[in-house]
Every structure is written in structure tokens, then in C-alpha cells.
C-alpha positions in Angstrom: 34.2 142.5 134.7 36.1 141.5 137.7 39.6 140.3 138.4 39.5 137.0 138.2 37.5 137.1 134.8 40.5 139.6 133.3 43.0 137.0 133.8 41.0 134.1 132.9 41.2 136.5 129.4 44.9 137.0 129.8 46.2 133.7 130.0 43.8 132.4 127.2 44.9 135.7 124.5 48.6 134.4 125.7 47.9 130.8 125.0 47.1 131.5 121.5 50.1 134.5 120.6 52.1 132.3 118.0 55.5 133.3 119.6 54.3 131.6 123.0 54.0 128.4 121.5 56.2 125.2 122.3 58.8 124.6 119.0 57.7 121.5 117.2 60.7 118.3 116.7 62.4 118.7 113.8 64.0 115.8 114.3 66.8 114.5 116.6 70.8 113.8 117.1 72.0 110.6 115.8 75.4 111.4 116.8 77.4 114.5 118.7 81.3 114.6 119.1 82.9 117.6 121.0 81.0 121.2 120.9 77.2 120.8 119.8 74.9 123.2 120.6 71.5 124.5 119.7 71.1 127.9 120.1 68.5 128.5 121.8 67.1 130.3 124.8 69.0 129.2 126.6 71.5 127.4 124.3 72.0 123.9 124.8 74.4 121.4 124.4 73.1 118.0 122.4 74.1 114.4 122.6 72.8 111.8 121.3 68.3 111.2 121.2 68.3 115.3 122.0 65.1 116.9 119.9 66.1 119.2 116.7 63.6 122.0 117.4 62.5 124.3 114.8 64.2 127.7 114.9 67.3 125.7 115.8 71.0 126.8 114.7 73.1 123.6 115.4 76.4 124.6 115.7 80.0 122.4 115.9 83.0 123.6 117.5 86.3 123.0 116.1 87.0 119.3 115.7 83.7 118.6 116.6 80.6 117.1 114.1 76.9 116.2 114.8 74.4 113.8 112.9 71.0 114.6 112.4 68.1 112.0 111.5 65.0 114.6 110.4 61.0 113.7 110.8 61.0 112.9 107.0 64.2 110.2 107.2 66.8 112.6 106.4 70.0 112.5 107.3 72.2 114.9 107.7 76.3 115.6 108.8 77.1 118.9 110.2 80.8 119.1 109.5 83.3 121.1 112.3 83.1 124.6 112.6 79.5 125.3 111.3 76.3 126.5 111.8 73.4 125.6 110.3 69.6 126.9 111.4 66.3 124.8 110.5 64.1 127.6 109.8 61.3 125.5 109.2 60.4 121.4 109.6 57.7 119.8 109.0 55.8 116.6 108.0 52.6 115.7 107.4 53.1 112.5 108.3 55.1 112.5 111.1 52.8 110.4 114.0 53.6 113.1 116.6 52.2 116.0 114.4 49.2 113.3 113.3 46.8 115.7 115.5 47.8 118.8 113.2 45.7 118.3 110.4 46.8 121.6 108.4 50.1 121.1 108.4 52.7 120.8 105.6 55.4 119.3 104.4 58.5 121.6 104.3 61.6 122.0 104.7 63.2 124.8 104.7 67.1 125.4 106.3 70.2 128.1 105.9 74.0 127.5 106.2 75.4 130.0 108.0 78.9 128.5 108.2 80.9 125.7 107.3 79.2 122.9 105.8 77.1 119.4 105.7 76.1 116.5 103.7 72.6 115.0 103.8 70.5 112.2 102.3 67.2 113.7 102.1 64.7 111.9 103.0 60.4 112.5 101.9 60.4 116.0 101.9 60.4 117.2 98.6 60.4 113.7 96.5 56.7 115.0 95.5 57.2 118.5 95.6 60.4 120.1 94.9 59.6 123.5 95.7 58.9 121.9 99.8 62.9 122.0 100.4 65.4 125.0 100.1 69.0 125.2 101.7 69.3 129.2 102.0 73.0 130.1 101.8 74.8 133.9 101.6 75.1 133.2 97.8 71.6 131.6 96.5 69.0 129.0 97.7 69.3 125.0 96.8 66.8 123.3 95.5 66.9 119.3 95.1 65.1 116.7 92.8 65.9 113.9 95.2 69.6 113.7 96.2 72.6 113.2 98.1 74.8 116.4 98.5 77.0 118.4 100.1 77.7 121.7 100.7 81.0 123.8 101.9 80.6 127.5 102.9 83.9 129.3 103.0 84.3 132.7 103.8 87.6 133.5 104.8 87.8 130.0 107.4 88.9 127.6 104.8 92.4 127.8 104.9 94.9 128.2 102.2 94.4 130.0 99.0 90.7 129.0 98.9 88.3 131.5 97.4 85.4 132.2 99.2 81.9 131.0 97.7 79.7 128.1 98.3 81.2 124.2 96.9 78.8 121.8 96.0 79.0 118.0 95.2 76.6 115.6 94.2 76.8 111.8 94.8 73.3 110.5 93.8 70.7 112.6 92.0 70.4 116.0 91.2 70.4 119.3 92.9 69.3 123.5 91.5 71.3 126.1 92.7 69.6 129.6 91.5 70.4 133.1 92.5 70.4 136.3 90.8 73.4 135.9 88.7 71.9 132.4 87.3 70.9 129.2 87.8 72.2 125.4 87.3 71.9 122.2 88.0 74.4 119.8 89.4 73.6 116.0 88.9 75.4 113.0 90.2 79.4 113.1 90.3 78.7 116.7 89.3 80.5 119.6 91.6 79.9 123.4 91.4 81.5 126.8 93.1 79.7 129.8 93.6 82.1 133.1 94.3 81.2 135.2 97.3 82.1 137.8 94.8 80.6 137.8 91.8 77.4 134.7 93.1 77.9 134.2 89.2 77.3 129.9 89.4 80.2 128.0 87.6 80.6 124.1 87.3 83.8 122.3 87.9 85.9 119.8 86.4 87.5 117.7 89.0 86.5 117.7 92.6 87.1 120.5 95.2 89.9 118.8 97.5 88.0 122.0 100.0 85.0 120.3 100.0 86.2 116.7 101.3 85.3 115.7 104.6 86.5 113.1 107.1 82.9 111.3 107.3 81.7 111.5 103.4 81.4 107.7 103.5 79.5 106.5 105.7 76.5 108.0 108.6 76.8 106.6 112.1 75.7 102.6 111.5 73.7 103.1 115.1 71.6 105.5 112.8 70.2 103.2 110.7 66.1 103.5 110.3 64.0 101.5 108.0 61.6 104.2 107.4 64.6 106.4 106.1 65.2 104.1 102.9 68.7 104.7 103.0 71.6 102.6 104.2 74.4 104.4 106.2 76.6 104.4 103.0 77.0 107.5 101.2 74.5 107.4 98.3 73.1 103.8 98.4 69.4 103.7 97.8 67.9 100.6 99.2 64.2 99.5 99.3 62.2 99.8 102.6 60.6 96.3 102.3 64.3 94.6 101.7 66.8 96.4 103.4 69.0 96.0 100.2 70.4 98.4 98.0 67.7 98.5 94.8 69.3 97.8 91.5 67.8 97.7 87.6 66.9 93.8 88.6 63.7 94.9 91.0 60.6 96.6 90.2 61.4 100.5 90.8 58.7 103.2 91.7 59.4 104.4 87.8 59.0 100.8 86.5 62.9 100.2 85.7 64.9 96.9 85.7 68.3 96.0 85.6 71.3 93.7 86.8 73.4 96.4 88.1 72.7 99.6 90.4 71.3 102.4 88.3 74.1 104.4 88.3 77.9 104.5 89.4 77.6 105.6 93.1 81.0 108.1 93.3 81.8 109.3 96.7 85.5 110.3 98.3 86.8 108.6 100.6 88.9 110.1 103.8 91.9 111.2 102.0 90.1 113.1 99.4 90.2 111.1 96.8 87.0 110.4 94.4 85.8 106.4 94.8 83.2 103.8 93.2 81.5 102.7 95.8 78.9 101.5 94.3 79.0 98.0 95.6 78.5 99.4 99.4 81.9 99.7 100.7 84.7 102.1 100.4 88.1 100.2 98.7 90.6 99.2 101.4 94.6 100.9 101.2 96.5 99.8 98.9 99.6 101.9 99.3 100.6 103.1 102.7 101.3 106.1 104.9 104.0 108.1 105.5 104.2 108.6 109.4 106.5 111.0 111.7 106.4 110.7 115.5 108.2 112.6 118.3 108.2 111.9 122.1 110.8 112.7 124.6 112.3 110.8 126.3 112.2 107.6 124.6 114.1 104.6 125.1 117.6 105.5 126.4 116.7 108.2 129.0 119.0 110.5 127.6 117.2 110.2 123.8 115.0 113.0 122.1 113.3 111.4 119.6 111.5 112.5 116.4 111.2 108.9 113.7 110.0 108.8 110.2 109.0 105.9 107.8 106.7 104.9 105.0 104.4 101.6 106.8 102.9 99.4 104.9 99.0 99.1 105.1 99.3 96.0 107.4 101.8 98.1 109.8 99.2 100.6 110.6 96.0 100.8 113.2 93.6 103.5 112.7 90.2 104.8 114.3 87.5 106.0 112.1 88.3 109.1 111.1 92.0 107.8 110.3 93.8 109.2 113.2 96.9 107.3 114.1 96.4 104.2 116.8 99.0 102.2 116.2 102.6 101.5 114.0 105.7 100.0 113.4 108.4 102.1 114.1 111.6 102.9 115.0 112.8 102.8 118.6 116.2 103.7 120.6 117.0 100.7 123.0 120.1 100.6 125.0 122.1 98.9 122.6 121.2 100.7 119.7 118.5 101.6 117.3 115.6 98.6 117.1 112.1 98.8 116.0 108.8 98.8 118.1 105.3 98.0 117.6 103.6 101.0 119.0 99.7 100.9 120.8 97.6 103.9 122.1 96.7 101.9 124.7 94.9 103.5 127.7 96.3 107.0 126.1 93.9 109.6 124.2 94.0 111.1 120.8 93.8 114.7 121.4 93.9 117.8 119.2 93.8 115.3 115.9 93.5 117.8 112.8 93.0 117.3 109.3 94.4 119.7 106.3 91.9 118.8 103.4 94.1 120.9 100.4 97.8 118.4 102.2 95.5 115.4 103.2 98.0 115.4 106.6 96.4 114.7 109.9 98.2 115.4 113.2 97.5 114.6 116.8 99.0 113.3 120.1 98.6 110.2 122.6 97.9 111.8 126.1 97.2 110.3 129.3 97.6 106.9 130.3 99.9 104.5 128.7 100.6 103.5 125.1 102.0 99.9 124.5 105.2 99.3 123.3 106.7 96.1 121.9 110.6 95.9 121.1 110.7 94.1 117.8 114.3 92.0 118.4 113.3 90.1 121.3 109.6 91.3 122.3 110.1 92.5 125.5 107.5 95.1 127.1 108.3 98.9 126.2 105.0 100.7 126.8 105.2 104.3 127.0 104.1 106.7 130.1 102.0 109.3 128.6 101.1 110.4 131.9 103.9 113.3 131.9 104.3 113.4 128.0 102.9 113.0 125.3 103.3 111.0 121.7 103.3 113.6 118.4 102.3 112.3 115.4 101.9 113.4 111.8 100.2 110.8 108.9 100.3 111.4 105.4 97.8 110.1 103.0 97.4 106.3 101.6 99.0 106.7 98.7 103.1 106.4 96.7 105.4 108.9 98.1 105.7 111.7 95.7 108.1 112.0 93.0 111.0 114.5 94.2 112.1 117.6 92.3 116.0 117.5 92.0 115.8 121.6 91.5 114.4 124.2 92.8 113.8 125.8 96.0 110.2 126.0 97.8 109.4 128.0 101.5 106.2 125.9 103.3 103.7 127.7 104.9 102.5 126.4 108.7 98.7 124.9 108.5 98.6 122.9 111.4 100.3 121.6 114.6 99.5 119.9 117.8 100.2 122.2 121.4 103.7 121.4 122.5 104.3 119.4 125.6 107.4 118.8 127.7 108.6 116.1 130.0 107.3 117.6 133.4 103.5 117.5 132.2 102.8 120.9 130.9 101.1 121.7 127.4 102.6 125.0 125.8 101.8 127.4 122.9 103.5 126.8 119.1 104.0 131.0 118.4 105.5 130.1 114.9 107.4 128.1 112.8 108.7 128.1 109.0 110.3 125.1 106.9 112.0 125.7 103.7 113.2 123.1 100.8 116.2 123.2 98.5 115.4 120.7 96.4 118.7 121.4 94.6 121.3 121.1 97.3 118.8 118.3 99.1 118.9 120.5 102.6 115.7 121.8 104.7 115.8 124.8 107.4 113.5 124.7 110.1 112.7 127.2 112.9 110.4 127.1 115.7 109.5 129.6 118.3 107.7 127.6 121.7 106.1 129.2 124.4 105.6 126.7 127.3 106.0 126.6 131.4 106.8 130.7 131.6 110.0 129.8 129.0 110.6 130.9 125.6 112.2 127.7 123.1 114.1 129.1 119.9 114.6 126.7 117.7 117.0 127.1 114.5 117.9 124.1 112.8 119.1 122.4 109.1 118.7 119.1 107.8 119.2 116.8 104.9 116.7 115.4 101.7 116.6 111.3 101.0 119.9 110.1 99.9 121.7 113.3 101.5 120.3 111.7 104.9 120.8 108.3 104.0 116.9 108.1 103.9 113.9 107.6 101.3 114.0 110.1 98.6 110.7 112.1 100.3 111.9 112.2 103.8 113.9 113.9 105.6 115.8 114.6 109.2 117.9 117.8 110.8 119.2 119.1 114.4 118.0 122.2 116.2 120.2 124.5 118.6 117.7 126.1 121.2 118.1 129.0 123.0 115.9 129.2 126.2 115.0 132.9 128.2 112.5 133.2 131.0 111.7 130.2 134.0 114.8 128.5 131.9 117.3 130.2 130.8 120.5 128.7 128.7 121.0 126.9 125.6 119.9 123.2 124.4 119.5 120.9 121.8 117.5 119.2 119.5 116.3 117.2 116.7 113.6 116.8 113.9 112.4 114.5 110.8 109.6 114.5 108.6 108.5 114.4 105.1 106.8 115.5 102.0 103.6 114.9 100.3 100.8 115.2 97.9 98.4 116.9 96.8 98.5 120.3 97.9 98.3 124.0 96.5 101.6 124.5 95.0 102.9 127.3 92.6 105.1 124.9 90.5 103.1 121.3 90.4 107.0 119.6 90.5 107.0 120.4 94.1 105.1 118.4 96.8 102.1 120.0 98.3 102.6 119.7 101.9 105.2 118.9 104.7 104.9 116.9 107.8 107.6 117.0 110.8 107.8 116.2 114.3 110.9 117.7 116.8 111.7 116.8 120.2 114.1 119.6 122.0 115.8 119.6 125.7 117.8 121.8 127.7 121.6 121.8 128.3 121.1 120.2 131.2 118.8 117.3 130.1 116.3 117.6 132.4 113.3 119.0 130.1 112.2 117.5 126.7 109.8 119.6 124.7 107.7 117.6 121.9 105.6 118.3 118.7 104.2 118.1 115.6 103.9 120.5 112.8 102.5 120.5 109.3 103.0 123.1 106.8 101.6 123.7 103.0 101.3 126.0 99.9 104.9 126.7 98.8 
């Protein structure tokens, strides 16, 4: 046999070796924000139309998220910090695998990390036993559904115990494992322990579990062949568009006037909602809001404001990140109130505490709109050397205030301080502690930023002791400053308290939010931030 014939052989025995082969689509991104890869060889980053490959992990950075849309019509929402791999994906009836006569329907995936909701779409509606979601605690099994899933082992903050969460919003899911197996229908929710995998249903919804996008999918995502609208659970008919209810023929024969069941989803702020009609309730209370910036108004200000807006005072994107508010401002003749824009700024850094509810962030670059409320003159903010803090509560009543007790808060969260000459520095600690009794509040904070070390030590007063709302509050810091500065300053902070939270006495609020703005002796550098503490 001669050489040209051997490697005719070779590249034909290669051809046909099954780890050769290209990775069929599993699907593709419907939406990418911040760190989304695919680990592959090499790994990749996705945006939106990129290919979901089999043998993909998709993974999400911190802050970051990715939507799916399958080959069967599923949907699915990778939530921050996760990884999960599609083992295996595949549709008989996908028209780009019509040529592969032998293939079957499955799918088959494992959560590595973190978590996601889906809508799944024809895989498994026939054949149950065609879908599994592998976890570290047991496999998931569906019986047509809406779900999602949490995996925490030791990344979900708090004093939350490791295990897989589940939560149903339409249908039914199986969860089996060694130690057991149950099913969790609609409005159900379930915890398995990392310890003991022994399945255990619970009674009210796992606040862990609740996640900035539960309502809704991108609406650019929207497919016909999918059968789902963009709204969390709402079944609709291909041929219509419509969500299906009792009134039309069904593939099971049932009719009816009203949807077949109560559609329960949560909304942003972690509370459980009807949304059965097709859209998520609008506010009806308001947010508690704290801001810092430096320096604002009267050069010679550091700032940090609080107040409780009003639904109609408040501008916020889609994930409920602050964009605009009412609030207090320092003008030359005293203290007046502005209308505040992001403007050509950023939100950066935004967080979100699911156990508190409390988002934080800050406006960076470019400049934020201002509008003084006595006499509407222009006072749009520079962010191009500083930024704008911000902490928001949840849309809800202030909480009702112990008048006893005593309560140290526990730091969650907090944007990167910045200062007044453009540089972004390093929050090395901070603690906040309540006497609820005496209506005063201690604060420290320890700030690395621009080769300086900022100490911060300050007290402050409760509601009426401040002349404020009975759940906010406001105190002064003296700073000592060692390294590039040296010397002592200033400074001043405000916040508030909130609910729900982790608490060890249910009388206390579950979570704090505060913003401080600090300067030197000599008034030439502001430092700003935003802080939010928890579990006391």
C-alpha cells in the first residue's frame, strides 16, 4: 500500500472518531449582560445570536446574566455568578438536525453553580424521562413546567444553608435522589440540604431564591414556535399569540372563563405576586433612598441625603436600579430640593442583597441632571471626577421601629469609594450598630484609596432624636488620614433601616442602608460611598 493510500485511510478513520466531530446547536443567546462565556476550547465570550453548543458550560460573572432560547422553545435565565453545562441537546425536529434521522429528543443539563429559571419548551411534554437538571444534590425531573433553581454552597450570603432551592410557578417538577423523592407543583418551593440531600418542602418562599429577572424574559426573545409569552408562567396558544384560558379548546379538552390556574410569580423585591393577568402590579408604597456625593451644591458641602419618595418621585431601569429622584439639595442660601437625572452618567457596580431587598450602585462618567426645585434653575452634576452613591430600599411602608434593644449590622454590600480628584478606592471594612433604646447609631469605616488610609469613627441619631422619620437616621464622622495624606478630616453620613431580612429578634429591622461623604482638613479631597449592612 503506498503513501498516499495510508493517508487517504487516515483522514477518513479521523473523520468518523466521535470526539472529532463538530458540536451540534443547542440553541442560542437571547440576551448577555457583563461576563458570559462558554467554556470551551478555547472559551468564548457570547452576545447576543451566539450558538449554545453541546458540551457547553455557560457561565455569568458577578453582576452579570445570560438568556438562552433552546432548539425545543425553551427558555432559560442564567442568573449571576453561575455555571451551568448542557450535557446533551437535542431535537428531533429541529430543521437543522432534519438530515439526522436517528436522533432523539433530550435534554439533559447540570448546575454547577448559582442558579436559573426556564420555561421549557417540547422536550419532555411527551416523555418525561427526555429532560433531567443534574445538580450536586439529586437530578430534576419536570411534567411540563416553569421553575427555578438556586444552588448555594457557601456563595449565598448570610446565614443561608447550603442545598439546592426550588420554586415552581406553573406545573410541576420531581426532584429524586437517594435520600427520597417529591414533587413540587405550582406555587410550591422546596430545599434540599447539601448535608443530609434528605428533600424537604417549604412553607413560604425562599427570599434566597428570588431574582432580579423572575418576571419577565427579554421581550426581543419572543418566538411563536416557543408557545410562551415573555411573562413568567403564561401559557399562550401558538395559533393566537394569547395567553389560553378554560374558555378555548385545550390539548386535554378543558374550558373555562378564567386561566387555569393562579399564575404566582415574585416580583423584583422578593415578594410573591398574582400575575396571572400578564403583568406584574405597579408600586404602591415607595422607596426609601440614601445618596452621597461630594461636593454638592455649596463647594464647601459633603453630602450624604435620605428620604422616603413617593412612587411618582422615582425613575428606575429594569432591574430597579436608581435613575432618577427627588431629593434634597444644598444651594447657596440654604437647604432646597432637586430633581435628580442619570443623565449621560452610568450605573456601575449596582448590587442587589436578596435576604435585605437593598440595591446599591453609583452614577459615573458623564453628567447627571439636576433641577433646583425653588426656582428651576439648571444644577446638573459633573460625574466626570466623582461619582453619585446610592442605596434603595424596597417598595414597601417603612418598618415599624423597636423603642428597645440594641442590634450590631453585619456589612453585605457597598459600592468602591471614590473621591473628588477621580480615583476609585477599596472599602477594607465597616460596622454599624443600633441602640434602639437610646435612638443613637455608631458607624466606622476603614477606606483605602489614592495610596491614603481614611478612618472613619462616627455616632449619629434615630427618627425623632434627629429630627427625622422614625426609620432613618443621620451622624458625623472624624477621619484620621496616614499615607499620600496625612492629617485629620471630617465627615458625615445618613441612612436607614428596612425589611425583611435575617434577624435574631423579628422586632428589629433586617437590613441597613447608609451613604457618607468624608474630606480632609483642608477641604481639598471628598471621599464618597455607599454601604449596606444586614443580619443583626
Amino acid at each position: 500500500m503506498d503513501a498516499a493510500m495510508n493517508m487517504r485511510i487516515m483522514i477518513l478513520v479521523c473523520a468518523f472518531i466521535p470526539g472529532l466531530t463538530a458540536a451540534a446547536d443547542a440553541g442560542s443567546v437571547l440576551f448577555a449582560k457583563g461576563d458570559v462565556t462558554a467554556e470551551r476550547t478555547p472559551a468564548v465570550a457570547l452576545a447576543k445570536g451566539d450558538a449554545i453548543l453541546d458540551d457547553d458550560t455557560i457561565s455569568t460573572g458577578a453582576a452579570s446574566r445570560a438568556q438562552l432560547l433552546m432548539i425545543d422553545g425553551a427558555k432559560i435565565a442564567i442568573r449571576p455568578n453561575s455555571q451551568l453545562r448542557i450535557d446533551e441537546y437535542s431535537w428531533s425536529q429541529d430543521p437543522s438536525q432534519a438530515n439526522i434521522t436517528t436522533r432523539d429528543d433530550k435534554s439533559v443539563m447540570s448546575l454547577v453553580k448559582g442558579g436559573f429559571r426556564t420555561i421549557t419548551g417540547a422536550i419532555g411534554k411527551d416523555s418525561k424521562e427526555d429532560y433531567e437538571v443534574r445538580t450536586a444534590v439529586g437530578v430534576l425531573g419536570i411534567r411540563g413546567t416553569n421553575f427555578a433553581v438556586l444552588l448555594c454552597s457557601g456563595d449565598c450570603g448570610g446565614n443561608t444553608e447550603d442545598g439546592l432551592y426550588i420554586g415552581v410557578t406553573a406545573g410541576a417538577i420531581v426532584f429524586r435522589n437517594s435520600a427520597g423523592e417529591i414533587v413540587v407543583e405550582a406555587g410550591e418551593f422546596a430545599f434540599i440540604p447539601m448535608s443530609s440531600r434528605q428533600p424537604e418542602m417549604l412553607t413560604v418562599p425562599p427570599a434566597v431564591l428570588i431574582d432580579d429577572a423572575d418576571l419577565r424574559f427579554d421581550g426581543s426573545a419572543d418566538d411563536a414556535r416557543t408557545g410562551f409569552d415573555d411573562k413568567l408562567g403564561t401559557r399562550r396558544s401558538p395559533e393566537t399569540g394569547s395567553a389560553r384560558t378554560q374558555d378555548d379548546e385545550s390539548e386535554d379538552g378543558t374550558k373555562a372563563g378564567t386561566p387555569e390556574q393562579a399564575i404566582i410569580g415574585t416580583d423584583p423585591d422578593g415578594r410573591p405576586v398574582d400575575i396571572t393577568p400578564g403583568e406584574s402590579p405597579p408600586p404602591v408604597n415607595g422607596r426609601t433612598i440614601s445618596y452621597s456625593t461630594g461636593p454638592l451644591g455649596r463647594a464647601d458641602t459633603i453630602f450624604s441625603g435620605t428620604l422616603y419618595n413617593e412612587p411618582t418621585q422615582l425613575r428606575l431601569d429594569t432591574g430597579n436600579n436608581l435613575e432618577g429622584f427627588t431629593g434634597p439639595y444644598p444651594s447657596a442660601i440654604g437647604m432646597d430640593t432637586a430633581d435628580f437625572g442619570i443623565g449621560t452618567a452610568s450605573n456601575v457596580e449596582t448590587g442587589f442583597d436578596s435576604v435585605t431587598v437593598l440595591r446599591w450602585g453609583r452614577w459615573s462618567g458623564g453628567v447627571a441632571s439636576g433641577t433646583l426645585g425653588s426656582d428651576g434653575s439648571d444644577v446638573s452634576l459633573d460625574l466626570g471626577t466623582q461619582s453619585l452613591h446610592w442605596v434603595s430600599g424596597p417598595d414597601m411602608a417603612p418598618p415599624v421601629m423597636p423603642i428597645t434593644g440594641s442590634a450590631s449590622y453585619t456589612l453585605v454590600g457597598a459600592t468602591s469609594p471614590t473621591d473628588s480628584l477621580g480615583n476609585t478606592g477599596v472599602l477594607g471594612s465597616a460596622t454599624f450598630f443600633a441602640d434602639f433604646t437610646n435612638l443613637s447609631v455608631d458607624s466606622t469605616l476603614v477606606i483605602d484609596i489614592a495610596g491614603s488610609n481614611w478612618s472613619a469613627t462616627g455616632t449619629g441619631n434615630i427618627g425623632s432624636a434627629a429630627a427625622l422619620p422614625a426609620h432613618l437616621f443621620s451622624g458625623n464622622y472624624s477621619v484620621n488620614i496616614t499615607g499620600a495624606i496625612t492629617g485629620t478630616g471630617n465627615g458625615v453620613f445618613s441612612g436607614f433601616f428596612s425589611q425583611p431580612g435575617t434577624t435574631s429578634d423579628p422586632s428589629y429591622p433586617g437590613g441597613v442602608g447608609l451613604t457618607f461623604s468624608l474630606q480632609d482638613g483642608q477641604g481639598i479631597t471628598t471621599v464618597s460611598g455607599a454601604a449596606v449592612f444586614a443580619d443583626p
